[in-house]
LOMAR-421261 format. One record per residue: residue in three letters; x, z, y of N, C-alpha, C, O in turn. Coordinates in steps of 0.2 Angstrom, whole numbers, plus 2048, in hexadecimal, padded with zeros to 3 digits. Each point is the difference from the previous one (the first is absolute). Layout:
N
ALAXZYXZYXZYXZY/...
! end
This chain:
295
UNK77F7CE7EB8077FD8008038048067FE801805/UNK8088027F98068028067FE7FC8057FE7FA7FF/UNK8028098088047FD805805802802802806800/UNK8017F58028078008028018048078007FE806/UNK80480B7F77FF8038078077FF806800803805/UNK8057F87F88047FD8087FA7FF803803800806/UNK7FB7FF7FB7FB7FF8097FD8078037FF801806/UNK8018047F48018058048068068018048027FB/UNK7FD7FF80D8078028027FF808803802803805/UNK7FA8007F67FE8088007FC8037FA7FC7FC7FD/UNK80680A8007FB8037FD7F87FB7FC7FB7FE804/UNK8058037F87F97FF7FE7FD8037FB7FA7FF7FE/UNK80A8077FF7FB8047FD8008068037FF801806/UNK8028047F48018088018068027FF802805803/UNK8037F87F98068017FF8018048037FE8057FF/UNK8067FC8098048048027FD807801802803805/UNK7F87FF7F87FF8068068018067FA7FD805801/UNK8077FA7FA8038037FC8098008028057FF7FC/UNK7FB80280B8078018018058067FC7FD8057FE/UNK8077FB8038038097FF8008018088027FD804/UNK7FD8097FB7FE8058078057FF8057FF7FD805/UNK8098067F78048028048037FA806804801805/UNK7FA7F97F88037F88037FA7FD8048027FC804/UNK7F88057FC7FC7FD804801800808803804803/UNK7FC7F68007FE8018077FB8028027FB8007FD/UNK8058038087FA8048057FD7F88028027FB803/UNK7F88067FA7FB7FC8007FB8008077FC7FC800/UNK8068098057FB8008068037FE8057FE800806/UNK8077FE7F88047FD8078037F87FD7FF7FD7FB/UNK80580180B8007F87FD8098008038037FC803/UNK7FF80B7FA80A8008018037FC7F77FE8007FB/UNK8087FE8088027FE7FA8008047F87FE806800/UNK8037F77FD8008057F68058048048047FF805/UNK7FB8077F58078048028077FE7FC8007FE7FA/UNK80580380A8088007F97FD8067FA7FE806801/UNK8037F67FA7FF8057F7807801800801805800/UNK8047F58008078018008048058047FF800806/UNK8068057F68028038048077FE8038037FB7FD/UNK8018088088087FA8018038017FC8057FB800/UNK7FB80B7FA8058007FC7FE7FB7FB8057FF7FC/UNK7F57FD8037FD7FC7FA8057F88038047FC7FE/UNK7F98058078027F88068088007FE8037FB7FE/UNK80180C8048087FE8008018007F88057FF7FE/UNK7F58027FD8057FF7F97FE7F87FE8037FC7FC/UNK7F78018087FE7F87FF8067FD8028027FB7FD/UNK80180880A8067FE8048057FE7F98017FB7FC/UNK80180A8048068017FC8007FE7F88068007FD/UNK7F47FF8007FE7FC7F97FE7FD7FE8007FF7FA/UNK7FC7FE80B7F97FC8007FC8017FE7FC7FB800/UNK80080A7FE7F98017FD800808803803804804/UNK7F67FC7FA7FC8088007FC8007FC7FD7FB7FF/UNK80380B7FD7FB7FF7FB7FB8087FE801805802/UNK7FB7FA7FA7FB8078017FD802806801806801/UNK7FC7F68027FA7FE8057F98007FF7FE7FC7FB/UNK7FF8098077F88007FC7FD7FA8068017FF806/UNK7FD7FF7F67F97F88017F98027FE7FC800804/UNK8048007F67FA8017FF7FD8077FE8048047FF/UNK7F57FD7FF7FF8047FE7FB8017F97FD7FB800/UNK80280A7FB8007FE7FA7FA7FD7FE8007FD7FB/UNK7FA80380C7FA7FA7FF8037F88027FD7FC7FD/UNK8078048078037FA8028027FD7FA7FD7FB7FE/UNK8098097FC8027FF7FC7FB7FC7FA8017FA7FD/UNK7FA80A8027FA7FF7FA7FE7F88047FF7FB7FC/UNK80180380A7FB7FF8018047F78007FD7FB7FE/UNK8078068048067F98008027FF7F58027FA7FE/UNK7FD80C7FF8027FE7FA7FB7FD7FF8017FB7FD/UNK7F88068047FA7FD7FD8017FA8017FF7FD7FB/UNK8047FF80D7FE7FA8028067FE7FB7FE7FC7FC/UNK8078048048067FE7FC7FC7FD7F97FE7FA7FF/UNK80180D7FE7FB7FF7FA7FC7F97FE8007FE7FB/UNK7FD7FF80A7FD7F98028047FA8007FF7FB7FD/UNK8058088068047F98038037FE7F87FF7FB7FD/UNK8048098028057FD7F97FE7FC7FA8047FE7FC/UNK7F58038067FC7FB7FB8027F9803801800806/UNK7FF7FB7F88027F98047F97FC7FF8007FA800/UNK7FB80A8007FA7FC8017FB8058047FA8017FF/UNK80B8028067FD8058047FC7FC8078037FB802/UNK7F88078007FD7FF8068047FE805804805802/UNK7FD7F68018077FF8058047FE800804800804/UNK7FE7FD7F48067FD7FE8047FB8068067FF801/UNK7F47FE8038037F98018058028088037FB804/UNK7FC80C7FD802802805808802802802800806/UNK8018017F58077FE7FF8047FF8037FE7FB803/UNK80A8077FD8037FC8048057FE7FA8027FA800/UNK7FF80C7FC8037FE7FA7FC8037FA7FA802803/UNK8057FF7F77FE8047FB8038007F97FE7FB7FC/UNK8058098038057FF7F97FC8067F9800806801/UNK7FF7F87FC7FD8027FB8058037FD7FF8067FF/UNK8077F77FE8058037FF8067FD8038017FA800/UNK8048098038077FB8048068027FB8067FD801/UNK7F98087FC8078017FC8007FA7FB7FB7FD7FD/UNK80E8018058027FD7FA7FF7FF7FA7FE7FB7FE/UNK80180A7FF7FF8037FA7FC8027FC8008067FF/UNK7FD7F67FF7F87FE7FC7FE80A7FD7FA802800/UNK80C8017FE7FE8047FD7FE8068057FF8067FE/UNK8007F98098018058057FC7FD8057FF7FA800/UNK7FE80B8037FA7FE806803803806804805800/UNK7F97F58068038048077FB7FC8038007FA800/UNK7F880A8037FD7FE8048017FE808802805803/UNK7FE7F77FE8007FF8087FD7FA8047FF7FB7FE/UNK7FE8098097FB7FA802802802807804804801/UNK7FA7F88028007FF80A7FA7FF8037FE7FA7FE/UNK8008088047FA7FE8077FA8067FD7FB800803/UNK8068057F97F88047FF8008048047FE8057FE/UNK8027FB8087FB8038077FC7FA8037FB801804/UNK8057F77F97FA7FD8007F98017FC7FB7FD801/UNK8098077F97FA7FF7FA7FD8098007FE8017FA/UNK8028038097FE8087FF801804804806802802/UNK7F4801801801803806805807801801802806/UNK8018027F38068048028047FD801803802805/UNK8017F97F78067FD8017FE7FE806805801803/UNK7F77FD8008027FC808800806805805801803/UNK7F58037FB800806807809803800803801806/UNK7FF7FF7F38098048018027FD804805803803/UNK7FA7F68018078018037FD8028088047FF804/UNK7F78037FC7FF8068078018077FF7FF805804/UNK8027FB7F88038077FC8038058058067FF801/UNK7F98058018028028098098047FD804800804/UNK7FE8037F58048037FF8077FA7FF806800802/UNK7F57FC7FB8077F97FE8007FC8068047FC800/UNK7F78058058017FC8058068038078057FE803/UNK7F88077FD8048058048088027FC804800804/UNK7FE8017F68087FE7FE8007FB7FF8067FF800/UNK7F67F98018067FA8018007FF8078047FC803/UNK7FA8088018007FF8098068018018047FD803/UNK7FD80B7F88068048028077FD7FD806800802/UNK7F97FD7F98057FD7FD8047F88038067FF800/UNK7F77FF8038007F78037FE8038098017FB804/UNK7FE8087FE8028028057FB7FC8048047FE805/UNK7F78007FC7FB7FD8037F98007FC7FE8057FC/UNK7FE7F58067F87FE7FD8027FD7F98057FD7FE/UNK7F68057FF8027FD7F77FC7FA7FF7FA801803/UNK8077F97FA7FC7FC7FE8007FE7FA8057FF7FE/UNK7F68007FD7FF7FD7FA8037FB7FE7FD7FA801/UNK8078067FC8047FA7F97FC7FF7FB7FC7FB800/UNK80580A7FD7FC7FE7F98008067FB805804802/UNK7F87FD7F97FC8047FC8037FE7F98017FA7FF/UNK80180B7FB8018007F97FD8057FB801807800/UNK7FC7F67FD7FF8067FB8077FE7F78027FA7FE/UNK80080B8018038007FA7FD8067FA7FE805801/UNK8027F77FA7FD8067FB8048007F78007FB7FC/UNK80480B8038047FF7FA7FD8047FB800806800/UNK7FC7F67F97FB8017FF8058087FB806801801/UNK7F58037FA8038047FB8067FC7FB8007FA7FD/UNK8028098038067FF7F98047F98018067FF7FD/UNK7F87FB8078037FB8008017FD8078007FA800/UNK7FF8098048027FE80A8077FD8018068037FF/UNK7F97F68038067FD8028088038067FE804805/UNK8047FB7FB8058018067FE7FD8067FB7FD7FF/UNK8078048068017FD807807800802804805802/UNK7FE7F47FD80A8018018028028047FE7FE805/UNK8078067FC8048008088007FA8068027FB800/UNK7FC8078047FF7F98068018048068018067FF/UNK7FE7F78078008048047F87F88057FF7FA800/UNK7FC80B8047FA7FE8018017F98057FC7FC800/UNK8088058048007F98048047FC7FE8017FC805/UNK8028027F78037FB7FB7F97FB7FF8007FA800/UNK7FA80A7FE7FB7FB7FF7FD7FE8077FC7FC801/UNK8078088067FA7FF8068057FD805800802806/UNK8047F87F88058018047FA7FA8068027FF806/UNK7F87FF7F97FC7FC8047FC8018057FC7FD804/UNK80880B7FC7FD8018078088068038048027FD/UNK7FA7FD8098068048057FD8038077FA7FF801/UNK80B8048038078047FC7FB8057FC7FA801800/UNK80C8017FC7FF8067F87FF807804804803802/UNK7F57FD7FE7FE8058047F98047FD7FB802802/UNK8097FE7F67F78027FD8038047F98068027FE/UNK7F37FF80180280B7FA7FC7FE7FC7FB7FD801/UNK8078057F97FC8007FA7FD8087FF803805800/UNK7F57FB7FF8008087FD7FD7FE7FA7FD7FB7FF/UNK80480A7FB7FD7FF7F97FF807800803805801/UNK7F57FA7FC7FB8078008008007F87FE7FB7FD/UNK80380B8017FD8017F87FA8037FD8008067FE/UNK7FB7F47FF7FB8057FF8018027F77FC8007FB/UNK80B8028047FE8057FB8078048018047FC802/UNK7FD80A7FC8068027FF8067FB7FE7FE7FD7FB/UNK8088028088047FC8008078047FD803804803/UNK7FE7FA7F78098027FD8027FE7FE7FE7FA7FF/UNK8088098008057F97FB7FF7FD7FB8027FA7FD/UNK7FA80B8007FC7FE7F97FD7FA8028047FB7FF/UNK7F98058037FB7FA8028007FA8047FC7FB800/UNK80A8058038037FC8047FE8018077FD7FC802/UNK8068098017FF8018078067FB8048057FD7FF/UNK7F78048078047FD8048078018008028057FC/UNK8047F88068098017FF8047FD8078007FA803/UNK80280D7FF8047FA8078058027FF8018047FC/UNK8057F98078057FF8008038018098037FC804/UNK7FB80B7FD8038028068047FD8068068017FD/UNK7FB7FC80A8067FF8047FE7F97FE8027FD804/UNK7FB8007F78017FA7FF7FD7FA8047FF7FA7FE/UNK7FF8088077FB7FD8058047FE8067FE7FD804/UNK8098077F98067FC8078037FA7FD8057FE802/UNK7FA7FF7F98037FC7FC7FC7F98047FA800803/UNK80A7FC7FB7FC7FA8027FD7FC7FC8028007FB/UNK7F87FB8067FD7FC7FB8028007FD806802801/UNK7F67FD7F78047FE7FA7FC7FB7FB7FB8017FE/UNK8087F87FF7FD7FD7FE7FA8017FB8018057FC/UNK7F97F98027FB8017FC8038007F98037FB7FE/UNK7FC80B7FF8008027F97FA7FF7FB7FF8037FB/UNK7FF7FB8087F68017FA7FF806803803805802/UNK7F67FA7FB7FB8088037FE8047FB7FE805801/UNK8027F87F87FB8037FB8048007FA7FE8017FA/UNK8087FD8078067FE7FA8028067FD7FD8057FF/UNK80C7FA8018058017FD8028048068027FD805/UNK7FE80A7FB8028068028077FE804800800806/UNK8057FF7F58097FF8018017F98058067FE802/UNK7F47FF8008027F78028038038078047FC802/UNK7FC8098028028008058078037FF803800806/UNK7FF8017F78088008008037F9804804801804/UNK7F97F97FA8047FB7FF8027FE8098047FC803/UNK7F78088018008008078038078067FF800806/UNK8058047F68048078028067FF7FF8037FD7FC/UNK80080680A8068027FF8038047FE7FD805801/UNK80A7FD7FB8028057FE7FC8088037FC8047FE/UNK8087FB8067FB8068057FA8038017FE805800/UNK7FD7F38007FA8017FF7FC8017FA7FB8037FF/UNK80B7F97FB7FA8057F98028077FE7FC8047FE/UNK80B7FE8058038077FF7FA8048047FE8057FD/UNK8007F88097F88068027FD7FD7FC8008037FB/UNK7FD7F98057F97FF7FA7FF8037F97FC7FF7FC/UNK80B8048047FF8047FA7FC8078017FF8037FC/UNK7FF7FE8097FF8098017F97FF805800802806/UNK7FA7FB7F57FA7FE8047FE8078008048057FE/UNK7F67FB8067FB8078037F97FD7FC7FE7FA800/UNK80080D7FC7F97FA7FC7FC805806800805803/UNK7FB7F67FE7F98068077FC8007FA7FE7FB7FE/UNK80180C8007F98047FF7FC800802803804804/UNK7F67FB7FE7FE8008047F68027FB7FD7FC7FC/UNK80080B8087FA8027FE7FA7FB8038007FE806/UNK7FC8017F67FA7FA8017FE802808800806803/UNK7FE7F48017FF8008068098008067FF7FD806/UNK8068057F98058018018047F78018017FC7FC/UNK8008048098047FA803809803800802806800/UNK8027F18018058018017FF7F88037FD7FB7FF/UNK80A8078078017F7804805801802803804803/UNK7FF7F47FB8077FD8008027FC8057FB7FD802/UNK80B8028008037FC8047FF7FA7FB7FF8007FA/UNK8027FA80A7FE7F67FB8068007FF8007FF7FA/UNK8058028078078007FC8028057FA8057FF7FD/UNK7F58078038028057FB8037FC7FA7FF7FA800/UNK8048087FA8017FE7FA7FB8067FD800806800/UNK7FA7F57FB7FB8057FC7FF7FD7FA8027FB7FF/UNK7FA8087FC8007FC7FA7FB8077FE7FF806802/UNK7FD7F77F77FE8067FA8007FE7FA8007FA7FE/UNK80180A7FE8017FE7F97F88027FC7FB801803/UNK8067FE7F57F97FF7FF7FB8077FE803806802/UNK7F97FB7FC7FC8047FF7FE8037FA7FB7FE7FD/UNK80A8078028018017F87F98067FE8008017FA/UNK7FD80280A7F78057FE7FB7FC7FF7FF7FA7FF/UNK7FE80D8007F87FD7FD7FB7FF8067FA802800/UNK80A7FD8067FB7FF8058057FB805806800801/UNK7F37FB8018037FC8058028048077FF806801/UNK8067F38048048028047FE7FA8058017FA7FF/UNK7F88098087FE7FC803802800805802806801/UNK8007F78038018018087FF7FB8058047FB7FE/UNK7F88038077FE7FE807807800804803805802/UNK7FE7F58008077FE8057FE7FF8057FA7FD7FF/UNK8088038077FB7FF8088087FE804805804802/UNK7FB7F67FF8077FB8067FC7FE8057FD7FB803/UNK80780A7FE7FF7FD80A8057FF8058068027FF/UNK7F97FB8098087FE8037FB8038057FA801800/UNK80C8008047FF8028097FB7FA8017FF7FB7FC/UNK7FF80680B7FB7FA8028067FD806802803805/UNK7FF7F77F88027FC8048057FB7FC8037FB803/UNK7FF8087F68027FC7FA7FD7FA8017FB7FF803/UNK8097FB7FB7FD7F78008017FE7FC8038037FB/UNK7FB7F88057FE7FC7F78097FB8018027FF805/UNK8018007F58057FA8018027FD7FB8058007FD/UNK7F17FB8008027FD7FE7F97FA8027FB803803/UNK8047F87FC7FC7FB8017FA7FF7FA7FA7FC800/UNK8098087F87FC8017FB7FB807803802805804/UNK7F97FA7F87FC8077FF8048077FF8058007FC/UNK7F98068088048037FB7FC8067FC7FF806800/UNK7FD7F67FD8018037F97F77FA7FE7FC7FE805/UNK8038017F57FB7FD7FE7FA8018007FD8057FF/UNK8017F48047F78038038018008087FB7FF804/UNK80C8037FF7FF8018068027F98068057FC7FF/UNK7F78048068037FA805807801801802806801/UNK8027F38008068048047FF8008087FC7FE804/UNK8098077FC80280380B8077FD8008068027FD/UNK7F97F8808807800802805804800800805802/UNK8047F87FC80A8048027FD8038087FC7FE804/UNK8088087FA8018028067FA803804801803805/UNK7F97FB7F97FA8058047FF8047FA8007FE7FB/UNK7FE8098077FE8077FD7FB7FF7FC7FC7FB800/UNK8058087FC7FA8047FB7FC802804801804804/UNK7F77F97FA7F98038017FE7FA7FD8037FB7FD/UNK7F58088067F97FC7FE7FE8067F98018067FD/UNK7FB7F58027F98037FA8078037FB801805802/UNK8057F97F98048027FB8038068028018057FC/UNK8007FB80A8078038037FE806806803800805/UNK7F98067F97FA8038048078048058067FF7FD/UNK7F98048088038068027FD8078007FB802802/UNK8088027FB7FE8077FC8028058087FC805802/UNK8087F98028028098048027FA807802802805/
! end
């Protein structure tokens, strides 16, 4: 039987020693990761909220997280019961699949090792501007020919349970990512916008009209889709406005999401935040066994 690897807060396979070269830390000394980011990256995250085409992984990395994927999708997979969420399918829309689950760095030793990932760790340091700590974990998977959407939302609309808004989404893709396919879609600048009420996650593409202003659908017309080559990361500002549309090839469209907030983020709410988990008082930080510190 799986165990359940939140109780460990390091490495436990081989995963990382498949890094790419050029982003490794020097391993003989104990100085911090190096910046992978360069200033001209940091001032266009400034200026648009994202960055995107970031090498993370590398192409054994890639193999190696599709196999564990490959497992999980089964819903009678070793470790079911380890979840935080697990959707079998979340699309509306009976005739369309949109895989998505939460918590698989408890159930497989690459999904857990990623999030010491020294390259993704070392660009959320740079991005949040301090130590990074663990939120939480998503896999999405939009199978061939019939892959559901992901609506327009923007990511802290769902986290408003913890504060202050000091945290980054990165989405890593393990297959070639396009339009065709349903690749990521941001809507540039849109991360100086303020909340915006929840529109569904898995729905109707257009629902968020109903929460824009003239102004602001006049931009939401002129999305940016990210391309992005298997292993290649992009991370977003919690206010970005993002969405993907479905998957029209003869090949799925996987990707690993990795949310994390600066260390010293707090809980604000008295509920759990998120299922399975004990709650933390309003007002004291994230940690413990769910909530590891990565940097």
């Amino acid at each position: 039987m799986t165990s359940d690897l939140s109780l460990q807060h390091q490495p436990v396979s081989d995963f990382l020693l498949a890094v790419p070269e050029s982003t490794t830390a020097d391993e003989s000394t104990d100085s911090p990761l190096p910046d992978i980011l360069s200033a001209e990256q940091l001032q266009f995250f400034e200026e648009n909220g994202y960055v995107a085409g970031v090498r993370i992984l590398s192409g054994q990395q890639v193999s190696w997280l599709r196999d564990e994927l490959a497992e999980l999708v089964r819903p009678e997979h070793d470790g079911s019961g380890l979840w935080h969420e697990y959707h079998s399918n979340e699309s509306t829309d009976p005739s369309t699949v949109l895989f998505h689950a939460l918590g698989a760095w408890r159930t497989r030793p690459g999904l857990h090792d990623l999030l010491w990932h020294p390259n993704f760790v070392a660009a959320a340091r740079q991005l949040l501007g301090g130590p990074v700590r663990f939120w939480h974990d998503q896999l999405f998977c939009k199978p061939a020919r019939h892959g559901g959407v992901v609506a327009w939302h923007q990511d802290y609309s769902y986290w408003r349970r913890t504060q202050p808004m000091a945290h980054l989404t990165c989405w890593i893709g393990l297959d070639e990512s396009t339009r065709d396919n349903g690749c990521l879609q941001y809507v540039p600048g849109s991360h100086r916008w303020d909340l915006l009420p929840i529109t569904g996650l898995a729905g109707d593409m257009e629902a968020i009209r109903d929460v824009l202003s003239d102004a602001q659908w006049d931009r939401f017309q002129r999305p940016v889709a990210i391309e992005l080559q298997p292993g290649e990361a992009a991370f977003h500002h919690p206010l970005l406005i993002h969405g993907s549309y479905e998957n029209r090839t003869d090949g799925p469209r996987r990707a690993v999401v990795l949310n994390v907030v600066r260390d010293g983020v707090c809980s604000a709410s008295d509920e759990p935040l998120m299922q399975g988990i004990p709650p933390i008082p309003p007002g004291q930080p994230l940690s413990g066994r769910f909530f590891p510190l990565l940097s």
